[in-house]
C-alpha positions as CSV (number, residue, x, y, z in Angstrom):
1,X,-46.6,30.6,27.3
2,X,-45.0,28.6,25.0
3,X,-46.5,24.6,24.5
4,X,-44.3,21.7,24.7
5,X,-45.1,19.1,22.9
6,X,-43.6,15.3,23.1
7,X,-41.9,14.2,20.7
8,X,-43.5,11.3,18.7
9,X,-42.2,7.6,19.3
10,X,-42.2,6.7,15.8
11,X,-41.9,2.7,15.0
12,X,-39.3,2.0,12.4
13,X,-38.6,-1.1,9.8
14,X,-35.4,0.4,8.5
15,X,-33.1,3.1,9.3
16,X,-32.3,5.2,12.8
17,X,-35.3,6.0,14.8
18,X,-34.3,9.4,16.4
19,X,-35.6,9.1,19.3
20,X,-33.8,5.4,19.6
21,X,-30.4,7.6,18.7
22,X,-31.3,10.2,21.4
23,X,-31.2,7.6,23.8
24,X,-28.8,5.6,22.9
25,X,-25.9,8.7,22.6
26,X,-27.5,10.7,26.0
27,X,-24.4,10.5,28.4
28,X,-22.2,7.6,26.6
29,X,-19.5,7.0,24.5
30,X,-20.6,4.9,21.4
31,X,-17.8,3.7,19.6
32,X,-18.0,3.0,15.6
33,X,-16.3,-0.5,14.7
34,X,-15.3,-2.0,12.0
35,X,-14.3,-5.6,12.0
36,X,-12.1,-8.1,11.1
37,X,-11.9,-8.8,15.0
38,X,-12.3,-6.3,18.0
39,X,-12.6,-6.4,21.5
40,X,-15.2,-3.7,22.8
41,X,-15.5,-2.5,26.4
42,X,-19.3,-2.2,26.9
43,X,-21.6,0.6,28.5
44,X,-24.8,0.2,30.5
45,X,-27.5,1.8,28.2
46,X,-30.8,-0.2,30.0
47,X,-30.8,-0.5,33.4
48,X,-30.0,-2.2,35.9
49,X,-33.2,-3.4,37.2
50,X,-31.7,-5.3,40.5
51,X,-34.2,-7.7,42.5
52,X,-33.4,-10.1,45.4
53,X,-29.6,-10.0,44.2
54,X,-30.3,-10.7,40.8
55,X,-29.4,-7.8,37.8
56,X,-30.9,-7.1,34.6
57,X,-29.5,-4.8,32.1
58,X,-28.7,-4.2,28.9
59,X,-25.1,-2.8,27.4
60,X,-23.7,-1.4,24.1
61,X,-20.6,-2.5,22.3
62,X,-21.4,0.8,19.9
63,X,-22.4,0.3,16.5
64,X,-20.9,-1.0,13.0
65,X,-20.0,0.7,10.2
66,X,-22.1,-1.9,8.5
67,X,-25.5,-2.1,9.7
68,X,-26.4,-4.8,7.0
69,X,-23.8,-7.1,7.7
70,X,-23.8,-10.0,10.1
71,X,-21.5,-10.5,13.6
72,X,-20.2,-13.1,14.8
73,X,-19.9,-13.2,19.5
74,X,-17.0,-15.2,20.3
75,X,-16.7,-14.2,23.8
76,X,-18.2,-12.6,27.1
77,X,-16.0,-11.4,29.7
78,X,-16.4,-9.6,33.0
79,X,-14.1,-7.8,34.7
80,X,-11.3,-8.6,32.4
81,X,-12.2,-12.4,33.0
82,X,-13.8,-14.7,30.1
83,X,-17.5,-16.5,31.4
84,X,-18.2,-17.7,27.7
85,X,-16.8,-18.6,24.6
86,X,-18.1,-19.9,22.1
87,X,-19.9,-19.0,18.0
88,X,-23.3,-16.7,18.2
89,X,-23.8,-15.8,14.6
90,X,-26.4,-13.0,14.3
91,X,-28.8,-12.0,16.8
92,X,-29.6,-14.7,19.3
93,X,-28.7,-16.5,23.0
94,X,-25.2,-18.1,23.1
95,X,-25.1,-21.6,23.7
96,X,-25.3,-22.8,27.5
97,X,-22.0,-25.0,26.4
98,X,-19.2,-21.8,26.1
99,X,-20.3,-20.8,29.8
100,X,-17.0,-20.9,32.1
101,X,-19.4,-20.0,35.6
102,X,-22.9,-20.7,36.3
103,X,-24.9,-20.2,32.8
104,X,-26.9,-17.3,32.7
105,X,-29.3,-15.6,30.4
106,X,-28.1,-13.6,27.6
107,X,-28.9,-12.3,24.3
108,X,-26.9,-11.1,21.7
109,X,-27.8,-8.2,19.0
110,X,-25.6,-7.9,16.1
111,X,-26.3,-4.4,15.1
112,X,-28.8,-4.4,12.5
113,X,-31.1,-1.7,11.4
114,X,-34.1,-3.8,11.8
115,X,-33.7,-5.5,15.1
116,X,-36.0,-5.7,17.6
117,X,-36.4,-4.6,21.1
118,X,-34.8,-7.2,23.7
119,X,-38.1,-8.5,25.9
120,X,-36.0,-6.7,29.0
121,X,-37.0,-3.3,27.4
122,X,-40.3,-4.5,26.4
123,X,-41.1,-5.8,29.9
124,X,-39.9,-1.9,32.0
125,X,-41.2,0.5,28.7
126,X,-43.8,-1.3,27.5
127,X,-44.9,0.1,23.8
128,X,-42.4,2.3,24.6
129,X,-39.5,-0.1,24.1
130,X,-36.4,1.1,22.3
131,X,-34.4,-1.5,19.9
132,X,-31.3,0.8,20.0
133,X,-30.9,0.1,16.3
134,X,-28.0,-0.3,15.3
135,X,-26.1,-0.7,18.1
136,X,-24.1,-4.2,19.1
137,X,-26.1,-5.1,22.3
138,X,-25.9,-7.9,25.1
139,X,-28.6,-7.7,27.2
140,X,-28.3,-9.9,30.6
141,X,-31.6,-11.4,32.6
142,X,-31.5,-12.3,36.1
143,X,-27.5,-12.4,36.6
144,X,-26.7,-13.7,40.2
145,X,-24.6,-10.5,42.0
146,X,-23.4,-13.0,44.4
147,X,-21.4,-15.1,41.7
148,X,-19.4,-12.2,39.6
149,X,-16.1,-11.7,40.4
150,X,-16.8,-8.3,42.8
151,X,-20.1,-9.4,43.8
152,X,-21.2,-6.5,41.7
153,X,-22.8,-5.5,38.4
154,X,-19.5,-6.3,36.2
155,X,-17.8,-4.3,33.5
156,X,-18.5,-6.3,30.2
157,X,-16.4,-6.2,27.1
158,X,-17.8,-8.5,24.0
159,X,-14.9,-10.0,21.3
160,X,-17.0,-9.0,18.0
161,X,-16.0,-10.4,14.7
162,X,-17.1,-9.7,11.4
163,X,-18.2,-13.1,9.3
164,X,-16.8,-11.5,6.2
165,X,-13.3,-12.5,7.7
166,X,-11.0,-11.9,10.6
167,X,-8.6,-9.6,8.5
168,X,-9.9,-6.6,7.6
169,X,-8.2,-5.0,4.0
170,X,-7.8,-1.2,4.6
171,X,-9.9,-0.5,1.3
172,X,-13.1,-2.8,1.8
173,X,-12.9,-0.9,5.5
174,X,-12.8,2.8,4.4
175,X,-15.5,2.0,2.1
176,X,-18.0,0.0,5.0
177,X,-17.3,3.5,6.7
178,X,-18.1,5.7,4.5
179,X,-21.5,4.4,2.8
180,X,-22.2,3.8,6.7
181,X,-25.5,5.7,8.0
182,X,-23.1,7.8,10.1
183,X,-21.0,9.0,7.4
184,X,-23.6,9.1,4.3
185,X,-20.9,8.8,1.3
186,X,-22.5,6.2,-1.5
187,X,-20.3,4.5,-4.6
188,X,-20.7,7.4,-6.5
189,X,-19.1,9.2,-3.9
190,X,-16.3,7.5,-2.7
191,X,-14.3,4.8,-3.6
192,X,-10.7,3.0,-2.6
193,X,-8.7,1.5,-5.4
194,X,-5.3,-0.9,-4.5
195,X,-5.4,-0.9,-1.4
196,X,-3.5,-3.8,-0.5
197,X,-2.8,-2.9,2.9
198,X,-4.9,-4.6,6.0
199,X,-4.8,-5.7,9.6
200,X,-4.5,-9.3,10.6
201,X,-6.9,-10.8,12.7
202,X,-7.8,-6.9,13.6
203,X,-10.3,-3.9,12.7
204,X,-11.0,-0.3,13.6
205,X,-12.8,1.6,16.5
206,X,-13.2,4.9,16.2
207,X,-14.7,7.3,18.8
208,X,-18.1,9.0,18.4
209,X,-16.4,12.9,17.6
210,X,-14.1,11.3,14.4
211,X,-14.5,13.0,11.1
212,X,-14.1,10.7,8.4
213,X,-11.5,13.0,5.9
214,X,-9.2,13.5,8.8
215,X,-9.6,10.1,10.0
216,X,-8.2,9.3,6.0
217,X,-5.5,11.9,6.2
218,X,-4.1,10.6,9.6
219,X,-4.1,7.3,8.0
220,X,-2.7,8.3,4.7
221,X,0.1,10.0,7.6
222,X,1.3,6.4,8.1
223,X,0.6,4.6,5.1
224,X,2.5,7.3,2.8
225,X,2.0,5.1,-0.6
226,X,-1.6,6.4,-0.3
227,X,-3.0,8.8,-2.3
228,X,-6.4,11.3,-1.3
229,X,-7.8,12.5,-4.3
230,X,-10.6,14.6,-5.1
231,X,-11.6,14.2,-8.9
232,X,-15.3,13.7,-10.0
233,X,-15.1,11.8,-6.4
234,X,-13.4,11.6,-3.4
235,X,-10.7,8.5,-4.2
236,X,-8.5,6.8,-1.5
237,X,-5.7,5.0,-4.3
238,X,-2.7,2.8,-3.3
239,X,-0.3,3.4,-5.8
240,X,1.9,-0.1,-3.7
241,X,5.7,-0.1,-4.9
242,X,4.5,1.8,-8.6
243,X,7.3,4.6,-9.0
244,X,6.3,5.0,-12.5
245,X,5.8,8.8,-13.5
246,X,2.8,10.1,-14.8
247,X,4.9,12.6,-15.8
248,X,8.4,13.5,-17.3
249,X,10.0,16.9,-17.0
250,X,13.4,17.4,-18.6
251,X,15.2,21.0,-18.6
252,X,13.9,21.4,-21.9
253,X,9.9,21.5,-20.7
254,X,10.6,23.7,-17.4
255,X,10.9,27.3,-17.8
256,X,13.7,28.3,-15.3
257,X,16.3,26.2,-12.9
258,X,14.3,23.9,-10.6
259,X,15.4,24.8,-7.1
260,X,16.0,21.7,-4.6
261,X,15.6,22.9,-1.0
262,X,16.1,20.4,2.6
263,X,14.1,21.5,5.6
264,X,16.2,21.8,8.4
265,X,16.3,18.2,10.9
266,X,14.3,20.6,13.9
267,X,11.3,21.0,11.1
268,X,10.5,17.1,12.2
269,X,10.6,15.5,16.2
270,X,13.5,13.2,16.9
271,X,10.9,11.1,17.9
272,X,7.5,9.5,16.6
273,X,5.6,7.6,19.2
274,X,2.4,5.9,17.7
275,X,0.2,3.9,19.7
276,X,-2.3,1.2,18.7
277,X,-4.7,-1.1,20.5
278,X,-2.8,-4.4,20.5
279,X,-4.9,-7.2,21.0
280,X,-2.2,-9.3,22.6
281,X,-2.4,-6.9,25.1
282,X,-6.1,-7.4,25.8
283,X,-7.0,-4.6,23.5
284,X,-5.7,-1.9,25.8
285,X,-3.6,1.0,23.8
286,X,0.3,0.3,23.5
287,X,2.7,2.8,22.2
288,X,5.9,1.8,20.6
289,X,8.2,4.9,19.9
290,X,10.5,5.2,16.5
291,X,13.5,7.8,16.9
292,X,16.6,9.4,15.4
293,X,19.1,7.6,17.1
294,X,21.6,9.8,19.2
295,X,23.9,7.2,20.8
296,X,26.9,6.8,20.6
297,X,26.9,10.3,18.5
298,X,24.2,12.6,18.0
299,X,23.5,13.0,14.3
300,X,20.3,14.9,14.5
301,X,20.0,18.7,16.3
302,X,15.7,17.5,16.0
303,X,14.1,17.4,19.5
304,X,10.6,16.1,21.4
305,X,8.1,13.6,20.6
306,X,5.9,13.5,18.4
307,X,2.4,11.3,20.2
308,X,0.0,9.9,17.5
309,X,-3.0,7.6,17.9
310,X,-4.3,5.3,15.2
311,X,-7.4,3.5,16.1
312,X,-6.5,0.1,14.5
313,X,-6.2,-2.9,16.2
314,X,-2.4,-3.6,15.2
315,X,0.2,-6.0,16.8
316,X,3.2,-4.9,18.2
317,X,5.5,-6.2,14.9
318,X,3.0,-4.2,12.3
319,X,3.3,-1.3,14.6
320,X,6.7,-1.4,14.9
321,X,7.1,-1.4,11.2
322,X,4.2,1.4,10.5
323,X,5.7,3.6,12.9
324,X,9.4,2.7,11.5
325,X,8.2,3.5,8.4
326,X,6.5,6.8,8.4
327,X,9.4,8.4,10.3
328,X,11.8,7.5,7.5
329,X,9.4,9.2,5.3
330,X,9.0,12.1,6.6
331,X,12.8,12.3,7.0
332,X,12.8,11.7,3.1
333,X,10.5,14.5,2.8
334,X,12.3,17.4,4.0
335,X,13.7,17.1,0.2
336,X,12.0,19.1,-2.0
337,X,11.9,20.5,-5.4
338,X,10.2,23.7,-6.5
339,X,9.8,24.3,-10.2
340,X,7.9,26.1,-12.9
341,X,6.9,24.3,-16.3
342,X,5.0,25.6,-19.3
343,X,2.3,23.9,-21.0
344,X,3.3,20.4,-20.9
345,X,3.0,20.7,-17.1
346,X,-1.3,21.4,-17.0
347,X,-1.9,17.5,-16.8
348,X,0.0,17.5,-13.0
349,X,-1.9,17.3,-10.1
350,X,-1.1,16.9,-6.2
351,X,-0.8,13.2,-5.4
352,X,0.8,12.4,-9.1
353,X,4.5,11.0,-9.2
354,X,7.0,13.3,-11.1
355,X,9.8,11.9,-13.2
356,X,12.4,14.3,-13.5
357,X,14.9,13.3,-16.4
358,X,18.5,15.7,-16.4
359,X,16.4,18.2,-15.0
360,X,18.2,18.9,-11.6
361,X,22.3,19.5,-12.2
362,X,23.7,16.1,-10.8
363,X,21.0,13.8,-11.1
364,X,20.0,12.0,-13.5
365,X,16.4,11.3,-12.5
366,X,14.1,10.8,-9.3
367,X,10.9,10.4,-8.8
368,X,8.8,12.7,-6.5
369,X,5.3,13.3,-5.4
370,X,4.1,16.5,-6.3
371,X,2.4,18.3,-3.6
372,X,1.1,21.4,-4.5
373,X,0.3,23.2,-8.3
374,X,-0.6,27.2,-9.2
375,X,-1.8,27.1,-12.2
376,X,-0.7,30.9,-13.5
377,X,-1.5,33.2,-16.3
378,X,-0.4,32.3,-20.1
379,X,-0.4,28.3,-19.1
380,X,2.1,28.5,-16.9
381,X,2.5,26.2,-13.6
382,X,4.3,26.0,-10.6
383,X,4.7,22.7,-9.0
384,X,6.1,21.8,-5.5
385,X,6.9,18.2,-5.2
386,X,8.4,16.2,-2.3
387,X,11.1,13.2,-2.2
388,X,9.8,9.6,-2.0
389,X,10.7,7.2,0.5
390,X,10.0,3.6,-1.5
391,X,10.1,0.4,0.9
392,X,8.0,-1.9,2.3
393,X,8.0,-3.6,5.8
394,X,7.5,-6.9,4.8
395,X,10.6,-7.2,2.6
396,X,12.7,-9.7,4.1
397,X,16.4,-9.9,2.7
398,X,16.7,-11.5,-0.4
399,X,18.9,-14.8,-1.4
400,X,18.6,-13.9,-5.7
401,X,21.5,-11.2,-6.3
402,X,22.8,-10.6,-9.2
403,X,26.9,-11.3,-8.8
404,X,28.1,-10.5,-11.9
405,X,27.7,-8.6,-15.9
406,X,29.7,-8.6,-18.6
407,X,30.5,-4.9,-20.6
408,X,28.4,-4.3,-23.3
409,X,30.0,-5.1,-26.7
410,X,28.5,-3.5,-29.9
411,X,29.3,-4.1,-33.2
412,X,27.9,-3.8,-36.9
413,X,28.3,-7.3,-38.4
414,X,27.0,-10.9,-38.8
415,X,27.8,-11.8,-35.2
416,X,29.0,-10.8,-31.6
417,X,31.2,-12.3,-29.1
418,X,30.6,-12.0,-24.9
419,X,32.7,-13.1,-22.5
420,X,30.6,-14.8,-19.7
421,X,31.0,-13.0,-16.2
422,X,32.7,-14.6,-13.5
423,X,30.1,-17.3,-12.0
424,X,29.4,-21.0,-10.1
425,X,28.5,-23.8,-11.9
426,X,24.4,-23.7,-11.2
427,X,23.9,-19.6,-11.4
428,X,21.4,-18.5,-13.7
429,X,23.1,-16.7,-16.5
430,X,20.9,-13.8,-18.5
431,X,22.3,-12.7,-21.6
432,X,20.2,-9.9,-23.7
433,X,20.9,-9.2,-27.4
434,X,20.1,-5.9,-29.2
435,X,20.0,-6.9,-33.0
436,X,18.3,-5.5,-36.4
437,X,18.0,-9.4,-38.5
438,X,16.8,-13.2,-37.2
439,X,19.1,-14.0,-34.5
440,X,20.5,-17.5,-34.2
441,X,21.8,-17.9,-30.4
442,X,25.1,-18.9,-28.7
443,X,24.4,-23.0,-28.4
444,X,22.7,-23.8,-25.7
445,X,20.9,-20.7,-24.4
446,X,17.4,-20.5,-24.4
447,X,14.8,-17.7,-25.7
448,X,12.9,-16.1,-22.6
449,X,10.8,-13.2,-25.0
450,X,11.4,-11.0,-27.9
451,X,10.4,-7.6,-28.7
452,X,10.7,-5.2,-31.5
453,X,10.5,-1.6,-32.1
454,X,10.1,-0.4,-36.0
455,X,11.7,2.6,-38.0
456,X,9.3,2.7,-40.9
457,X,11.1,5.4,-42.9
458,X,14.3,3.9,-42.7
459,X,13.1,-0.2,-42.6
460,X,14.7,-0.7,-39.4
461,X,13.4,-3.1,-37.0
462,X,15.2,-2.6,-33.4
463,X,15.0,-6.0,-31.8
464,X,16.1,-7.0,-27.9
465,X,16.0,-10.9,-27.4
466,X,16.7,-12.5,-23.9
467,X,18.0,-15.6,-23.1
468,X,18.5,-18.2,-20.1
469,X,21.1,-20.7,-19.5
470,X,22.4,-22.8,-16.1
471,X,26.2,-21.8,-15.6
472,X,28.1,-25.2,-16.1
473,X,31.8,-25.8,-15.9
474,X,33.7,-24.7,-18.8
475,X,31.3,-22.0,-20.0
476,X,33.7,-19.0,-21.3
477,X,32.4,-17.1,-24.0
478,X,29.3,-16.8,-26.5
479,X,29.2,-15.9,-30.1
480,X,25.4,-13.9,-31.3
481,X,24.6,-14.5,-35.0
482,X,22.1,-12.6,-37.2
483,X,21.4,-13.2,-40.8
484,X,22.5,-10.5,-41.9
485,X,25.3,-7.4,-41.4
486,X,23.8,-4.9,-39.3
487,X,24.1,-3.2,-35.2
488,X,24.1,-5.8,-32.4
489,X,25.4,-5.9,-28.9
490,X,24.7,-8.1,-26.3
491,X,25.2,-8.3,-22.3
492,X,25.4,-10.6,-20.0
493,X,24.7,-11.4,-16.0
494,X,24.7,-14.1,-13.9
495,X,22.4,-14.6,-11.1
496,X,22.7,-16.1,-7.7
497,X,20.2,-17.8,-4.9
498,X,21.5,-19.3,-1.5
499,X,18.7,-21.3,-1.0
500,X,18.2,-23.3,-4.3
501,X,17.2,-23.0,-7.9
502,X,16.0,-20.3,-9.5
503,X,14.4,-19.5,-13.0
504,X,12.7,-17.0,-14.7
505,X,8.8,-16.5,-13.2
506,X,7.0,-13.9,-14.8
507,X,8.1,-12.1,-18.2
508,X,6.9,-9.2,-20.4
509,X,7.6,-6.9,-23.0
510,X,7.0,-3.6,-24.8
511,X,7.6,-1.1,-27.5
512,X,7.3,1.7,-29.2
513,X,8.0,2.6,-33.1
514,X,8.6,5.6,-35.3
515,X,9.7,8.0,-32.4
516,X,11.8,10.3,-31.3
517,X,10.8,9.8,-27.4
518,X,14.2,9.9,-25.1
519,X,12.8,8.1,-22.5
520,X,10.5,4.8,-22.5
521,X,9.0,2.5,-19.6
522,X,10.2,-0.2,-18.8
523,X,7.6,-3.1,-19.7
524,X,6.6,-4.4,-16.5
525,X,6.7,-7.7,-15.2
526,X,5.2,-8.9,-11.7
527,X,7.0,-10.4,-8.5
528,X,5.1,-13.9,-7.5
529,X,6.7,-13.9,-4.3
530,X,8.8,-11.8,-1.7
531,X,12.7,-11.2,-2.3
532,X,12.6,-12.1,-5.9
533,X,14.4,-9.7,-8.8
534,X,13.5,-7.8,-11.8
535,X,15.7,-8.1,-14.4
536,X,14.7,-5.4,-17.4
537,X,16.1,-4.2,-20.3
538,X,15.2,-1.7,-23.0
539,X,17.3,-0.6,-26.3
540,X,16.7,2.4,-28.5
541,X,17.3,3.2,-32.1
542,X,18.1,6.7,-31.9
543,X,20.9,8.2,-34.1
544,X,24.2,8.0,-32.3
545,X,26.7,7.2,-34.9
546,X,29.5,5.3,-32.8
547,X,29.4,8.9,-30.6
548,X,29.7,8.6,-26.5
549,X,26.3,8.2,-25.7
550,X,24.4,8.3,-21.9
551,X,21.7,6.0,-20.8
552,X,20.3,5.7,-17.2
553,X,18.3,3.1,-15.5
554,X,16.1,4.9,-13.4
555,X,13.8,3.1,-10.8
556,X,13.6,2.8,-6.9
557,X,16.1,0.5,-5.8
558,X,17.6,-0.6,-8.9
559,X,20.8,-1.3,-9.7
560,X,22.2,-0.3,-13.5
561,X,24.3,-3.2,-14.8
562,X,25.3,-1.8,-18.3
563,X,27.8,1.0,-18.4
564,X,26.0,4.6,-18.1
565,X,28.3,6.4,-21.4
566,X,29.8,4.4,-23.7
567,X,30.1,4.9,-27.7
568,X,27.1,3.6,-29.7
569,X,25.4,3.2,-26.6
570,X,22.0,1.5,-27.3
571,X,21.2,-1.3,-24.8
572,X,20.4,-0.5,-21.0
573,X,19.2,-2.6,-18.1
574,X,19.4,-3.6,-14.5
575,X,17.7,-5.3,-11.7
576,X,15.1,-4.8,-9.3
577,X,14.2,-6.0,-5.6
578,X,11.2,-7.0,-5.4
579,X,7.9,-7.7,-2.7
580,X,5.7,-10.2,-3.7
581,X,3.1,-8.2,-6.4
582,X,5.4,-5.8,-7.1
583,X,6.2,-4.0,-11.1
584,X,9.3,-3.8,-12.9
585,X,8.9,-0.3,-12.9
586,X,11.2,2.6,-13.9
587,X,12.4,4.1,-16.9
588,X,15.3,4.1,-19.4
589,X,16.6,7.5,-20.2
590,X,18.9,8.4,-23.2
591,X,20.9,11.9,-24.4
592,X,21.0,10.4,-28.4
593,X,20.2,12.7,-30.5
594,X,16.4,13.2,-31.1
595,X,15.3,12.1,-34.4
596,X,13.0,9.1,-35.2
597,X,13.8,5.7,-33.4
598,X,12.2,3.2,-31.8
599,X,12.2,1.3,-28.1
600,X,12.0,-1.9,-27.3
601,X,12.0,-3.8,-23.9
602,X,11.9,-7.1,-22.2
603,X,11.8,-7.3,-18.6
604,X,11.9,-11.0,-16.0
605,X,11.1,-11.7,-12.8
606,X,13.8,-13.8,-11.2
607,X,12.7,-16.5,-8.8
């Protein structure tokens, strides 16, 4: 006959007892939180112990991702109604002050791996008392039946925040999870890297059956700028508004056509519910439901609804938005491109952003996301890659536009004339000069930045120069000097704000020299605020010889200002809308003929 033998209570210091975690997860739900600031419905987990109408018990609000950090009790409710407010900071008995009934006993446990067992446990289990480490406990002495709101043991629910802060940033939240006891990831691991995205005055609770990688692809679902990565770790990056390519594929590095397919609208619902707890709704779930709209014509054959938790605490705006969002995106992404590359194409990976440059027949570049490689025999790959939907929901509209640009004029000579664009007296006028000697300026224009881009074997230096001046009346044309005869052109916008001055907030610049590169970055300057504009520019040196010549502006959301063919053409640029942190990010393309040149760029920030 087989002997049973008890299983040892075995005090602890640190870590999860076993048997403390056997008892604690025996028959209820223990929810995983992650603050900012959550509401928790509680479960009895001790007790109740009732005597001449008075109840003892202990409940659970689950356990944090963060066992060594500190929590913060702001209130008690029962049955949906709030008996205390108030500050309890760590473990302890909330002040007698916050109670909104007759004061009774309480003690709060924050959810620490070293707490110890409430004296309610001590005083039923003896040297058998359990701490329940690390679960978020209340534990209530002697509460009078008679005074609740059903004269019965209530249902409690504990408003928890974390003291780190009431916003929680989606990176510093993933990472609490995953170096958590209940997930077991450390630094060397896992890491998140830009995430900028958060919940205000929110968190996350999570169920005790999540698995953490779906838990990240669900999220990644709605927050489509994130990447999941698996390299020598497991990386969570947010590459935010950056549409820069890691890499470039023209026709000339691809092996055969690329092929652009479209799923059919039925391979996607018509519509995307996703639901949230809202906590202006007392933390209940709330869905808010996105669709295809089919009034007062049906434009899409898609049918059903697609139903989606998230387990974030999320207002009914940011949902909105989310939700909004991600269906957009995955409308975007029934574009895809399928192509094969040789050599050049080993560096590309799933997650990486994919300029093409001429190499689909009637565009002249996009950026995609590739989603799948096969790496073949003789270094061949075949990449799958899908089209990106770049926006951002808190992009109000903006009041700097850019309402007008003069041609480009080219010459080779001392000096260069530009008509000024049509404008109002108080518009910000930008005027960029490609030009090979020291450059004197049309009178009263000032020099924003300067860059320059050499040809060493033919003792060339490229130069761009951009300049700032506040339209005034009577301004009709400028005149560009350099010292001596060589190529110059200029162009010139003007620049417009409904609500005030502007000026130039952020600049940069960049270049490249002795190469025969026919595409180049555009330097990147950085948005200060919301709804300002990039303003970039970028000139080449390549051989064109007065010949028709194309150059594209290519980033999300920009606008080309100088003309796409033109003879000699060597200056591009455009403008940019921009959230506040955002790149002037793109490139500049150009068909010259491949030799060696030189790039240079300047880009602004308008604001």
């Amino acid at each position: 006959m087989p002997t049973v033998t008890a299983v040892p209570n075995v005090p602890v210091v640190t870590g999860v007892s076993p048997i403390e975690t056997q008892y604690s997860l025996y028959g209820h739900v223990v929810p995983l939180s992650v603050g900012g600031v959550v509401r928790i419905g509680c479960e009895i987990i001790a007790g109740p112990w009732i005597a001449d109408g008075l109840a003892s018990f202990i409940v659970s609000a689950g356990v944090p991702a963060d066992p060594t950090g500190t929590r913060e009790l702001r209130e008690i409710a029962f049955d949906s109604d709030v008996v205390w407010q108030g500050s309890q900071v760590g473990a302890g008995s909330p002040s007698s002050a916050g109670f909104s009934v007759e004061p009774f006993t309480c003690r709060f446990y924050d959810g620490k791996l070293t707490q110890s067992a409430d004296p309610i446990e001590t005083a039923h289990f003896g040297a058998n008392a359990v701490a329940y480490r690390p679960q978020i406990l209340l534990a209530v002495e002697n509460l009078p039946l008679k005074g609740t709101k059903f004269g019965k043991i209530p249902y409690v629910a504990l408003l928890i925040a974390d003291t780190s802060g009431d916003d929680v940033n989606y990176g510093e939240a993933f990472q609490r999870l995953a170096y958590s006891p209940f997930v077991g990831y450390t630094s060397s691991e896992f890491e998140t890297s830009g995430i900028t995205d958060g919940l205000v005055k929110g968190g996350m609770i999570f169920a005790d059956d999540a698995e953490f990688l779906a838990t990240l692809q669900l999220f990644g679902r709605f927050y489509p700028n994130w990447d999941i990565l698996q390299t020598d770790k497991l990386r969570l990056v947010d590459r935010g508004s950056e549409v820069r390519a890691d890499i470039i594929l023209d026709k000339s590095r691809i092996t055969e056509k690329a092929v652009v397919s479209r799923q059919g609208e039925d391979a996607i619902r018509k519509d995307l519910e996703l639901s949230t707890i809202d906590p202006d709704a007392d933390y209940t779930i709330v869905p808010y439901t996105t669709d295809i709209p089919r009034e007062p014509v049906a434009v899409t054959a898609s049918v059903g609804v697609d139903r989606v938790y998230l387990p974030a605490v999320m207002d009914a705006s940011t949902r909105a938005a989310v939700a909004t969002l991600t269906k957009y995106t995955e409308e975007r992404q029934r574009k895809t491109i399928r192509f094969t590359s040789m050599i050049y194409g080993l560096q590309m990976e799933p997650g990486a952003l994919l300029g093409t440059v001429n190499m689909i027949d009637g565009s002249p570049g996009e950026t995609f996301k590739i989603k799948e490689t096969l790496h073949g025999a003789n270094l061949v790959v075949e990449g799958t890659a899908v089209s990106m939907l770049r926006c951002a929901i808190d992009r109000g509209p903006s009041d700097v536009t850019v309402v007008s640009q003069s041609d480009v004029t080219y010459d080779i000579g001392l000096s260069v004339n530009v008509d000024i664009p049509a404008f109002s007296v108080g518009d910000l006028l930008i005027a960029a000069v490609m030009h090979r000697d020291t450059l004197t300026p049309s009178p009263g224009w000032t020099l924003v930045d300067h860059a320059a881009g050499l040809v060493t074997s033919a003792s060339v230096s490229h130069q761009i120069s951009v300049f700032r001046r506040v339209a005034q009346l009577g301004d009709t044309t400028t005149t560009w000097t350099q010292a001596t005869s060589q190529r110059i052109g200029a162009h010139i916008i003007a620049i417009r704000s409904v609500s005030g001055s502007i000026d130039v907030v952020d600049h940069q610049t960049s270049h490249l020299d002795d190469t025969g590169y026919r595409q180049f970055p555009l330097a990147e300057a950085t948005a200060t605020a919301s709804g300002q504009i990039g303003v970039a520019f970028s000139t080449t040196a390549l051989q064109i010889n007065f010949a028709p010549a194309a150059m594209n502006f290519i980033a999300t959301g920009g606008t080309q200002t100088t003309a796409q063919s033109q003879n000699d053409n060597r200056l591009c640029g455009g403008y940019i809308p921009l959230n506040a942190g955002d790149k002037t990010t793109g490139i500049v393309t150009t068909d010259a003929v491949a030799g060696t040149g030189a790039w240079a760029a300047v880009s602004l920030v308008i604001g």
